[in-house]
N, C-alpha and C positions, 0 to 999 in steps of 0.2 A: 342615490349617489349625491344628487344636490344635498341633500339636507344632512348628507355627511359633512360634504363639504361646507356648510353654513352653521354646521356645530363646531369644525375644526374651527374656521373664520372668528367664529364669539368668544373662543375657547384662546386662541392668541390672543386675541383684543383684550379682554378679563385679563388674563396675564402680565399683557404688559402696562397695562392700568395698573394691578396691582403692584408690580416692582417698581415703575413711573413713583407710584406715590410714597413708594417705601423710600427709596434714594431722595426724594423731594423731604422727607421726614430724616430721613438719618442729615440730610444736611444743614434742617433749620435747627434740629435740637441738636444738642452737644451731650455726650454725654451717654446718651440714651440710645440704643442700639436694642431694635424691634425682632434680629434675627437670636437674640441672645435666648430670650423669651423658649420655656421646653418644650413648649407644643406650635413653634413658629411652622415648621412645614404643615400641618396638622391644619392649622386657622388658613391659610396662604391658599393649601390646594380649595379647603370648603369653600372659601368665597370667592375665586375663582370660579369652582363649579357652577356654585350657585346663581354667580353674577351670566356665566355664561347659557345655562339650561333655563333661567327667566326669558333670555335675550333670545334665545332660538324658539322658546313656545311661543313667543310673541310675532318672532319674524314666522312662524309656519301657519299661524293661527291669519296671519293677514294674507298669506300664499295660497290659501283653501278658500280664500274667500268669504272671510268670518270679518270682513270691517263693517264695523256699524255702520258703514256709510255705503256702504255696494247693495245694489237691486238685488243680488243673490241672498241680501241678508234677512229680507222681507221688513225693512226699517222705512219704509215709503212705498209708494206707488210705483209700477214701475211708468220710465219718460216724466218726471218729474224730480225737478232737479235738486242735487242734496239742499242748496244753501235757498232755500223757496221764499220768494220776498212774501211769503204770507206767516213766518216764523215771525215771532214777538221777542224784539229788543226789551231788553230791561236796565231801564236807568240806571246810570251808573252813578251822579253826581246832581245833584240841584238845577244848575243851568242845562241839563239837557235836553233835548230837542229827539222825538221821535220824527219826524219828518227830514226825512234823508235826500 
């Protein structure tokens, strides 16, 4: 039932992302009218979908326990901490400074 409900969740949010940007476009361009377009419901619901079924594999994938950063992931030892000051910085710029 959650992840009903967290499919519905991404599934409005996509949505009104997508209408959001259409009314932000029908009002900068003149002229040009996006629902005119013969396959406009067609393109609307796919990325929609699409935007929304990325958005829930991602939020379930981190709800099981699949972060690359969690002890269940087997990405470290466990009792050792993600950010371990034994990890190596890598210079960004000329003047810097590994000594922190």
């Amino acid at each position: 039932m959650v992840y009903l409900l967290a499919l519905l969740i991404f599934v409005a949010l996509s949505a009104a992302c997508w209408f959001v940007s259409v009314a932000c476009y029908r009002s900068s361009v003149a002229g040009s009218d996006p629902a005119a377009a013969p396959h406009y419901r067609t393109t609307a619901a796919a990325a929609i979908g699409v935007a929304a079924v990325t958005s829930f594999v991602t939020w379930s994938g981190w709800q099981g326990g699949g972060s690359p950063r969690s002890p269940a992931s087997g990405c470290r030892p466990a009792g050792r901490p993600c950010c371990s000051s034994t990890w190596r910085r890598v210079p960004t710029s000329p003047g810097w400074s590994s000594a922190a």
